[in-house]
KOLMI-258561 format. One record per residue: residue number from 0; residue in three letters; chain; x, y, z of N, C-alpha, C in turn. Coordinates in pm, whole numbers, always signed. Layout:
# residues N
+-----+------+------+--------+--------+--------+--------+--------+--------+--------+--------+--------+
: pos : code : unit :   n.c1 :   n.c2 :   n.c3 :  ca.c1 :  ca.c2 :  ca.c3 :   c.c1 :   c.c2 :   c.c3 :
+-----+------+------+--------+--------+--------+--------+--------+--------+--------+--------+--------+
: NUM :  ALA :    A :      X :      Y :      Z :      X :      Y :      Z :      X :      Y :      Z :
...
+-----+------+------+--------+--------+--------+--------+--------+--------+--------+--------+--------+
# end
This chain:
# residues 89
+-----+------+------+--------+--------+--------+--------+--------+--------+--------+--------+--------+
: pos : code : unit :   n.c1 :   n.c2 :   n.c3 :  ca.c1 :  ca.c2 :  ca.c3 :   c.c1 :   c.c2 :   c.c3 :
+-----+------+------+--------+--------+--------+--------+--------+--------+--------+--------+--------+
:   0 :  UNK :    A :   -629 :  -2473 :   +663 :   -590 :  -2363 :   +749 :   -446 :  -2319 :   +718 :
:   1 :  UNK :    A :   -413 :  -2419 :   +693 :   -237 :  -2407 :   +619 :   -223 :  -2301 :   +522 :
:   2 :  UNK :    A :   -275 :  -2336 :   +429 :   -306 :  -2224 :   +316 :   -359 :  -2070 :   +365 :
:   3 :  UNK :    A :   -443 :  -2073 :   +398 :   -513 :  -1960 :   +464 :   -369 :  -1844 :   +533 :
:   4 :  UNK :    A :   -299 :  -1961 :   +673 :   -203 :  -1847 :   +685 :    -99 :  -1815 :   +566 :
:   5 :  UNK :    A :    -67 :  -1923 :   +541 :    +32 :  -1883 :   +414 :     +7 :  -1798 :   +291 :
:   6 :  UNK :    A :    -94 :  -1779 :   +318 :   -181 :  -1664 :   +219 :   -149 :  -1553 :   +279 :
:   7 :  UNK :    A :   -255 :  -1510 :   +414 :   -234 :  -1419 :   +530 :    -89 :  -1346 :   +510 :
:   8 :  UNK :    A :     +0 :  -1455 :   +523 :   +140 :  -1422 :   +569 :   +217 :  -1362 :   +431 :
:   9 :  UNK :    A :   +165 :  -1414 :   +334 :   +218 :  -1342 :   +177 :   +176 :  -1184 :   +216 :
:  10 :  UNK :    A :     +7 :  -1179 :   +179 :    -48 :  -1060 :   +194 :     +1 :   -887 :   +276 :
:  11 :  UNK :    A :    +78 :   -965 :   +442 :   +107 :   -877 :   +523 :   +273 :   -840 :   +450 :
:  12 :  UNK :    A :   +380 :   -950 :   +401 :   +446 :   -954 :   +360 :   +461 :   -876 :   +216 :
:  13 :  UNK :    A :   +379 :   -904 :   +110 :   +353 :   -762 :    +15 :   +330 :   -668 :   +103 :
:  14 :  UNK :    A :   +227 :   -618 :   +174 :   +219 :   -489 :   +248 :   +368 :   -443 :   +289 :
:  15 :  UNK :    A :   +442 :   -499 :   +359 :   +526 :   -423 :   +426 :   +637 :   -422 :   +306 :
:  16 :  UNK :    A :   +691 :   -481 :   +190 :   +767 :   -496 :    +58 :   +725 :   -370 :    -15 :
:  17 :  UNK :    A :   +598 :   -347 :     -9 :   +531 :   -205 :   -109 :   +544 :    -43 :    -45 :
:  18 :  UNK :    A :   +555 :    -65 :    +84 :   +526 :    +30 :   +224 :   +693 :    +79 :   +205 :
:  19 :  UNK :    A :   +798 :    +13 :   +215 :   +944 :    +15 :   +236 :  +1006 :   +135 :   +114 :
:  20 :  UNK :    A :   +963 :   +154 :    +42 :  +1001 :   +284 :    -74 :   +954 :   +449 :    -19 :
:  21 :  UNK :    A :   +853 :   +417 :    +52 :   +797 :   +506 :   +122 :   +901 :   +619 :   +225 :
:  22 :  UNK :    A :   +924 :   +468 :   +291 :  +1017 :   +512 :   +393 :  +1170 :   +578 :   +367 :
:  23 :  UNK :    A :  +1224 :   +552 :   +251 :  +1319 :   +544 :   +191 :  +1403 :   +708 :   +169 :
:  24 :  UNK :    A :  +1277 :   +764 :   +170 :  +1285 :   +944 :   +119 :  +1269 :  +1017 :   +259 :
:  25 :  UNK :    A :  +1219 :   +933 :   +321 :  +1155 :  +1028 :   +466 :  +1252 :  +1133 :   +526 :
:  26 :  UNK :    A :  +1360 :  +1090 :   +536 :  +1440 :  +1236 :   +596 :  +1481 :  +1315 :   +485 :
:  27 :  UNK :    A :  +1429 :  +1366 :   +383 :  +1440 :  +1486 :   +310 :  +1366 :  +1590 :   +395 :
:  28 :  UNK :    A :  +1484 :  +1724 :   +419 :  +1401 :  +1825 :   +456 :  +1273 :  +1877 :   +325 :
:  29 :  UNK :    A :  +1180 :  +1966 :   +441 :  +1035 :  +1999 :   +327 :  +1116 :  +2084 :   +244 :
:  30 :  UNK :    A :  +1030 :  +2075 :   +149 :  +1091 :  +2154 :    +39 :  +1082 :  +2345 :    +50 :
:  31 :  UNK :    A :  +1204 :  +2395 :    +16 :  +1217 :  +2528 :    +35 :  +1317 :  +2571 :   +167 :
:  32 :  UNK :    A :  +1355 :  +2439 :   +249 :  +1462 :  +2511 :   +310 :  +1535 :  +2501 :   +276 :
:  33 :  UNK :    A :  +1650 :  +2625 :   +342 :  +1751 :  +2649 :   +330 :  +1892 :  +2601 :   +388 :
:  34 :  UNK :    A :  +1941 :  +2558 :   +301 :  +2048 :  +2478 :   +308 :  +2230 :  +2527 :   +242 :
:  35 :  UNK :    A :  +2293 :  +2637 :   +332 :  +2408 :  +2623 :   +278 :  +2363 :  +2753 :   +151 :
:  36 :  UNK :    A :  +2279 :  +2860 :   +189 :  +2215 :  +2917 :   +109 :  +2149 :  +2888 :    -19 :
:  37 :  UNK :    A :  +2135 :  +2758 :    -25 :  +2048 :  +2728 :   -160 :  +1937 :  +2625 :   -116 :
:  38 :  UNK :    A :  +1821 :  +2709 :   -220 :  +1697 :  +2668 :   -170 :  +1702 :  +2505 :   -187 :
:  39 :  UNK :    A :  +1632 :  +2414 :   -129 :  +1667 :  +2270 :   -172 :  +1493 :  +2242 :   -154 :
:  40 :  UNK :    A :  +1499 :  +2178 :   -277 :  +1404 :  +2073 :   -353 :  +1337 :  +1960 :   -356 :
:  41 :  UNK :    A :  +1285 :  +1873 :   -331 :  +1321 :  +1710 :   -379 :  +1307 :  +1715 :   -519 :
:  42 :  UNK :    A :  +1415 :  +1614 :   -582 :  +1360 :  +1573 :   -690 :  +1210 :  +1509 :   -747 :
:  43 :  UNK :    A :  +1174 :  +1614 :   -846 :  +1036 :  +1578 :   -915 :   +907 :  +1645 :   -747 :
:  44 :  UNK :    A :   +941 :  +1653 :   -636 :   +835 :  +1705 :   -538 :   +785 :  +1834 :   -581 :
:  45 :  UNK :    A :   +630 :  +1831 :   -554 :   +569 :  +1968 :   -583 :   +464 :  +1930 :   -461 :
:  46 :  UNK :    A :   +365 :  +2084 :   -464 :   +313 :  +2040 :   -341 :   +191 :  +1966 :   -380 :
:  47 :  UNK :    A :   +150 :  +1875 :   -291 :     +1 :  +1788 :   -348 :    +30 :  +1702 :   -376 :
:  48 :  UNK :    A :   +163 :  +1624 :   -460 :   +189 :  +1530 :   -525 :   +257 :  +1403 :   -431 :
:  49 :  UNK :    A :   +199 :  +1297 :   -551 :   +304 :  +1197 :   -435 :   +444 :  +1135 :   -440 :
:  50 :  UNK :    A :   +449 :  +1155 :   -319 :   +633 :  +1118 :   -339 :   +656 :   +994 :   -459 :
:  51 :  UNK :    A :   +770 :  +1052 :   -495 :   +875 :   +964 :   -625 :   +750 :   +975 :   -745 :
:  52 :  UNK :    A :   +660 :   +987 :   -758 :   +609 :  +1020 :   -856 :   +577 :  +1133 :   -961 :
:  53 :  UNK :    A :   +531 :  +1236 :   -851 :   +552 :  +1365 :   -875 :   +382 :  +1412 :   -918 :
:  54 :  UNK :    A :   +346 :  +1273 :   -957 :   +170 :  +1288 :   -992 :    +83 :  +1317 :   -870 :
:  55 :  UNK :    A :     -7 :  +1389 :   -938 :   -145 :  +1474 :   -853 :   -214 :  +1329 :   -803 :
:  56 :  UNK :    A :   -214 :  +1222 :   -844 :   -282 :  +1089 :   -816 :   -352 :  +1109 :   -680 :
:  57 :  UNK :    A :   -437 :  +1062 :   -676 :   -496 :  +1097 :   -556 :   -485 :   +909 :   -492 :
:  58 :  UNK :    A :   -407 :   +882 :   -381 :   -341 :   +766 :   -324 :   -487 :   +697 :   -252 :
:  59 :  UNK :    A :   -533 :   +806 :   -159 :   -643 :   +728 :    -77 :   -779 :   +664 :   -170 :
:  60 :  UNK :    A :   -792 :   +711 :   -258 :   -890 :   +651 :   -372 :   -880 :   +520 :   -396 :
:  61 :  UNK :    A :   -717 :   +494 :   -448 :   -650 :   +381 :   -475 :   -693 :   +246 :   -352 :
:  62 :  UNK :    A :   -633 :   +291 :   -209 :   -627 :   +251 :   -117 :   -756 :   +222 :    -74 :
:  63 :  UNK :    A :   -834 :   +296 :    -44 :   -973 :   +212 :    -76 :  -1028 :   +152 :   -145 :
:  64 :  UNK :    A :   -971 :    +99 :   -278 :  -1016 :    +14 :   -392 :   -964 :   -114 :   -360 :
:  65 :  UNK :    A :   -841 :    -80 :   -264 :   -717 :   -206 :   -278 :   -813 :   -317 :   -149 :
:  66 :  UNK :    A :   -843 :   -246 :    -38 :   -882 :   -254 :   +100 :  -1059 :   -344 :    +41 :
:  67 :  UNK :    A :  -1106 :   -256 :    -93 :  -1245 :   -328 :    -92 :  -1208 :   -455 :   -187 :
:  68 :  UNK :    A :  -1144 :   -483 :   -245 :  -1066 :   -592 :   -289 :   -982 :   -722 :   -230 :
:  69 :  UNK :    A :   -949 :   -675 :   -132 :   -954 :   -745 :     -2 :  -1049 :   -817 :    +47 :
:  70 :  UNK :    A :  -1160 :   -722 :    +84 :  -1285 :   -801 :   +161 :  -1314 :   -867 :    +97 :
:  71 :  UNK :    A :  -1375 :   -832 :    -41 :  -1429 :   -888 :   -175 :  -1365 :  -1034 :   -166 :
:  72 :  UNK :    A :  -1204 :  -1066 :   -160 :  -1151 :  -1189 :   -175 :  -1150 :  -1265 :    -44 :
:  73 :  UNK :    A :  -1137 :  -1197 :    +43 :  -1164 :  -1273 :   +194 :  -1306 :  -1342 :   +174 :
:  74 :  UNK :    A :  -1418 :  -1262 :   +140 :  -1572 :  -1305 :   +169 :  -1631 :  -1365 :    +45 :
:  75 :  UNK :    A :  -1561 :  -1420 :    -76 :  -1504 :  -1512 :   -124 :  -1472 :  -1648 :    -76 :
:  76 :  UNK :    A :  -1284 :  -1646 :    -15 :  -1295 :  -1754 :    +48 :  -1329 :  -1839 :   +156 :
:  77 :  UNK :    A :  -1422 :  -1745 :   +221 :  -1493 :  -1792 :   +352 :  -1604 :  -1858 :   +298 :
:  78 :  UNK :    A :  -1711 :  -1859 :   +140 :  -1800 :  -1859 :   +112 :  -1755 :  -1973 :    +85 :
:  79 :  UNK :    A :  -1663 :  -2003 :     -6 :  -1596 :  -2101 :    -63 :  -1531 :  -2234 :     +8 :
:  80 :  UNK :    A :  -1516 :  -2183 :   +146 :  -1441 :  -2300 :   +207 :  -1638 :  -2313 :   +319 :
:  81 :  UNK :    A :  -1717 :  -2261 :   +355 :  -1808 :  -2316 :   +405 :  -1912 :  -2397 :   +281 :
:  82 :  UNK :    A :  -1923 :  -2360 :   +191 :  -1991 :  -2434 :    +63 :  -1892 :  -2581 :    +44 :
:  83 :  UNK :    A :  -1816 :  -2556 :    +79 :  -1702 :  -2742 :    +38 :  -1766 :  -2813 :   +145 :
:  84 :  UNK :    A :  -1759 :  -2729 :   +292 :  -1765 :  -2832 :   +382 :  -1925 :  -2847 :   +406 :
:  85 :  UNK :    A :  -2017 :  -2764 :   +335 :  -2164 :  -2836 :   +394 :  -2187 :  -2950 :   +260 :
:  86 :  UNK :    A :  -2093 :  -2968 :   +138 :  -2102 :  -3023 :    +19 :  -2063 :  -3154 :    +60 :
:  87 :  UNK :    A :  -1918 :  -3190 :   +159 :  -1883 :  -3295 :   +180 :  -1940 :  -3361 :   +299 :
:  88 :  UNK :    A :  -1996 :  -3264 :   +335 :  -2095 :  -3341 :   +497 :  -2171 :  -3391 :   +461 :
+-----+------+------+--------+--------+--------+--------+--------+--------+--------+--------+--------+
# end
């Protein structure tokens, strides 16, 4: 069970380490106001694209691959830790 949270606790811990770049840009005004009369930009932002990248990537695709990769390894080690214990009973 030890392992398990210490796993858990990595997992949520990448999440919020990967999430934190995100946040990083958030108060840029949208692009095209006006500022001091000059139009302002983000660097590399266009519309559609994702932040700091600038690529058309489509994110939620990703994110559902990441999420079924998840289960995939959760229902894994649930399979894995009930197969030990009907093995050693």
């Amino acid at each position: 069970m030890k392992k398990l949270g210490s796993a858990g606790f990595a997992a949520v811990l990448l999440v919020l380490l990967s999430a934190v770049p995100a946040f990083a840009g958030s108060e840029l005004p949208p692009p095209g106001d006006d500022v001091g009369g000059v139009i302002v930009h983000p660097p590399g932002a266009a519309p559609g694209t994702t932040a700091f990248t600038g690529s058309g990537l489509d994110v939620t695709l990703w994110m559902v691959v990441a999420v079924a990769l998840l289960v995939v390894g959760i229902a894994f080690l649930v399979a894995g830790r009930r197969r030990r214990a009907a093995v050693s009973a």
